[in-house]
N, C-alpha and C positions, 0 to 999 in steps of 0.2 A: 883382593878377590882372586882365587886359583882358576876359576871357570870349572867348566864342566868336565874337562879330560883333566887336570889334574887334581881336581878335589877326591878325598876320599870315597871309592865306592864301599855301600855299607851293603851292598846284595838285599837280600827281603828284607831287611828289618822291622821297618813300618807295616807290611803286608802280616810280619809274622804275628805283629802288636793286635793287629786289626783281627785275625782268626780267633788270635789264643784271647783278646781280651772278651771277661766274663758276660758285661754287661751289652755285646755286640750284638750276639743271638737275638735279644729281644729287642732291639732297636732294628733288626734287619726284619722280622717278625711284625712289627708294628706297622713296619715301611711299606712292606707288602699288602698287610691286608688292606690299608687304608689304601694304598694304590688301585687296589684291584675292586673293594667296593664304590671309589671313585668312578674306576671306568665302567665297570657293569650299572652303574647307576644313568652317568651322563648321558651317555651314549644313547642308549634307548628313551631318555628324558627326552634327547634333544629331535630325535627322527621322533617321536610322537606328536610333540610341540610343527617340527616342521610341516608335517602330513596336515595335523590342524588347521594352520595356516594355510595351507596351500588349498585348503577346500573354502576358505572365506571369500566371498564375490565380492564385497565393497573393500576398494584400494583405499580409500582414505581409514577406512576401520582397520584392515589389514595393515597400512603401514603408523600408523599409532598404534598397533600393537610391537613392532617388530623395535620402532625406537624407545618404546617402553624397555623392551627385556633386552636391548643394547646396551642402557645406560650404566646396569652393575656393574657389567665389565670394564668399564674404565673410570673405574673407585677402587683403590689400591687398597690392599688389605692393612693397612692400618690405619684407613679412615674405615673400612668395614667391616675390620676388628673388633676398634673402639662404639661402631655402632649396637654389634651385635651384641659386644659386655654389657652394655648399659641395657639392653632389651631382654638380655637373659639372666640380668639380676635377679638373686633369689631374694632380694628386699625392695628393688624400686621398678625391678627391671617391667615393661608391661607384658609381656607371656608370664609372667607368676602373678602379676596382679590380677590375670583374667584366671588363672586356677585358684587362686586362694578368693573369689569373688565366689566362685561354684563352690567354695569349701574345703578345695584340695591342698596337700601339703606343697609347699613352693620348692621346685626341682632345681636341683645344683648342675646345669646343663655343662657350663664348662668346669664345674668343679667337683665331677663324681666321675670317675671312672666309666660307670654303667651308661651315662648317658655323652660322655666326649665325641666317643666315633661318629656316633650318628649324627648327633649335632656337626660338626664339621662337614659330614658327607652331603648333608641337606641344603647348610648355610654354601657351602660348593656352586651345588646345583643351582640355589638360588643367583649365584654372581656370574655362571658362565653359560645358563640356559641358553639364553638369545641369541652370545657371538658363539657358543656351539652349533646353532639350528642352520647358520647362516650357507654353509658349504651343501647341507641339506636339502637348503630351500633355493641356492642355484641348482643343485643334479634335478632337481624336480621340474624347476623350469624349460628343462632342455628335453620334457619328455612331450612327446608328440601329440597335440592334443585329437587327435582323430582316434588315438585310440582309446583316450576318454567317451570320444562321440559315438564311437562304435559298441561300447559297452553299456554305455545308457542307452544307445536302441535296442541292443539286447535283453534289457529290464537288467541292468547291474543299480544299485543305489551305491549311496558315498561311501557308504562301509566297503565293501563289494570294492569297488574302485581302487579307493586306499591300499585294502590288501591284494588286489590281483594284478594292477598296473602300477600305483607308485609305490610301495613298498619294495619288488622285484626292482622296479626301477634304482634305487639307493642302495643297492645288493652291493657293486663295485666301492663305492663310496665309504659304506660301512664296512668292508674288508680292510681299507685301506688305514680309517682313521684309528680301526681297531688296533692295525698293525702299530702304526705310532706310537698309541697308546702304550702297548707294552713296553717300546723302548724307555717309556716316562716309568717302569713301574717300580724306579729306585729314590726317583724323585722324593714322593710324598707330599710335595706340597711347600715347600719352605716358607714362602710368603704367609699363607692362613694359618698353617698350625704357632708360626713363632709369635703371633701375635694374638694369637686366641689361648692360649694352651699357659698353662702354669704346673707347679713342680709338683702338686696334688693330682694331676694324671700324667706325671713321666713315663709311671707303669704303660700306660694305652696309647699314649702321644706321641712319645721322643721317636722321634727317628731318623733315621741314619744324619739326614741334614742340617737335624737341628743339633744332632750329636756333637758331629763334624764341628758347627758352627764353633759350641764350648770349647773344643780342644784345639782349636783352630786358632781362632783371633781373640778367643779368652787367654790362654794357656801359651798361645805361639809358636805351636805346633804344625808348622805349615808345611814340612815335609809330610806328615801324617797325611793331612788334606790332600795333597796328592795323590797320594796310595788310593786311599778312599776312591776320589776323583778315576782313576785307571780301572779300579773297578767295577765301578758303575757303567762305565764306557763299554765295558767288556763285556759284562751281563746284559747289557741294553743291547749289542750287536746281534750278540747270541739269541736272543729273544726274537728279535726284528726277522732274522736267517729262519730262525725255528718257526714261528708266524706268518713269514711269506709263505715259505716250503707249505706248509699245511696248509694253507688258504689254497695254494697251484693246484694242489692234490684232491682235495675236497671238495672246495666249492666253486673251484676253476674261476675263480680269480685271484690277482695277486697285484704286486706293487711292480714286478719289474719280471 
């Protein structure tokens, strides 16, 4: 072993693999959107769900709902992978048996193109609703209940409520996790897509991590994976910097 100061430096190499190779575009392409319909999805899923909640009067209804939508999240995407195959079977699976029962033709969810995205972005939602709401449903808790009380003398109802004192109220909160968010938006998901997804939507699927994954500990290309790895770091920075800055500017809040 030379170490690090006397082994060969190769300067970009792997960076330059990573630019110039053909198939990258559309794996950084894929990685994206699916990132980005992820977070425009979650996000507001989960401050709608929280607000709901937060307007239920019985605690025992209330918290049997909250350890209901806890529970997906800690079911690993390859038992909720293999659940969700078997349910989006276009022969056994029960969502095509309940379309082909109406008459309709039974949908290839994880195995058409046209319908992968969405399917994952939905299946998403469904496993991380609950422990998204959660940060939610504490800033909510800390909002002052007097000025609840003040607004129902006023004649506000729940609607009313929701949007004029807690939804303001989660302003900061939702800045912040927004902010996050973007630093994930190279992610894509590693765990759900590698285990949902097959080489019939590479086109819509593959992305960057799952890429990575093949050339990586397939092939043994683990300097490659680094490269990767530095760049993703770097666009996630950048992103977080650009995302604070604008949130400071805008809507005067921010992370730091």
């Amino acid at each position: 072993m030379k170490g690090i100061w006397d082994s060969p430096w190769n300067n970009f190499k792997h960076f330059k693999k990573l630019f110039t190779n053909h198939y990258f575009p559309r794996v950084l392409g894929n990685t994206i959107k699916i990132s980005f319909l992820r977070l425009i999805t979650s996000i507001p899923s989960a401050v709608i769900f929280a607000l709901l909640l937060n307007e239920v009067r019985s605690m025992l209804f209330k918290r049997t709902v909250q350890t209901i939508s806890y529970l997906p999240y800690f079911i690993s995407w390859v038992v909720a992978g293999g659940i969700f195959t078997l349910m989006l079977s276009p022969q056994y699976g029960a969502i095509n048996s309940i379309i082909k029962f109406f008459g309709g033709e039974p949908i290839y969810f994880l195995g058409d193109p046209k319908y992968f995205v969405g399917t994952i972005i939905v299946t998403g939602i469904w496993k991380g609703l609950g422990w998204n709401s959660i940060i939610y449903i504490a800033a909510l808790s800390s909002v002052d209940q007097e000025l609840y009380e003040a607004a129902h003398i006023d004649g506000a109802n729940r609607f009313h409520r929701m949007i004029y004192i807690s939804l303001p109220s989660l302003a900061p909160t939702i800045v912040m996790l927004t902010t996050l968010g973007l630093a994930g938006i190279l992610s894509g998901g590693f765990d759900q897509i590698y285990n949902m997804y097959n080489s019939a939507v590479y086109e819509v699927g593959d992305i960057i991590d799952t890429y990575v994954f093949r050339q990586g500990f397939e092939r043994g290309e683990y300097a490659f994976n680094t490269a990767v790895g530095l760049f993703k770091s770097v666009v996630a920075f950048i992103l977080v910097m650009s995302a604070n800055f604008f949130s400071r500017r805008v809507v005067k809040y921010s992370m730091w």
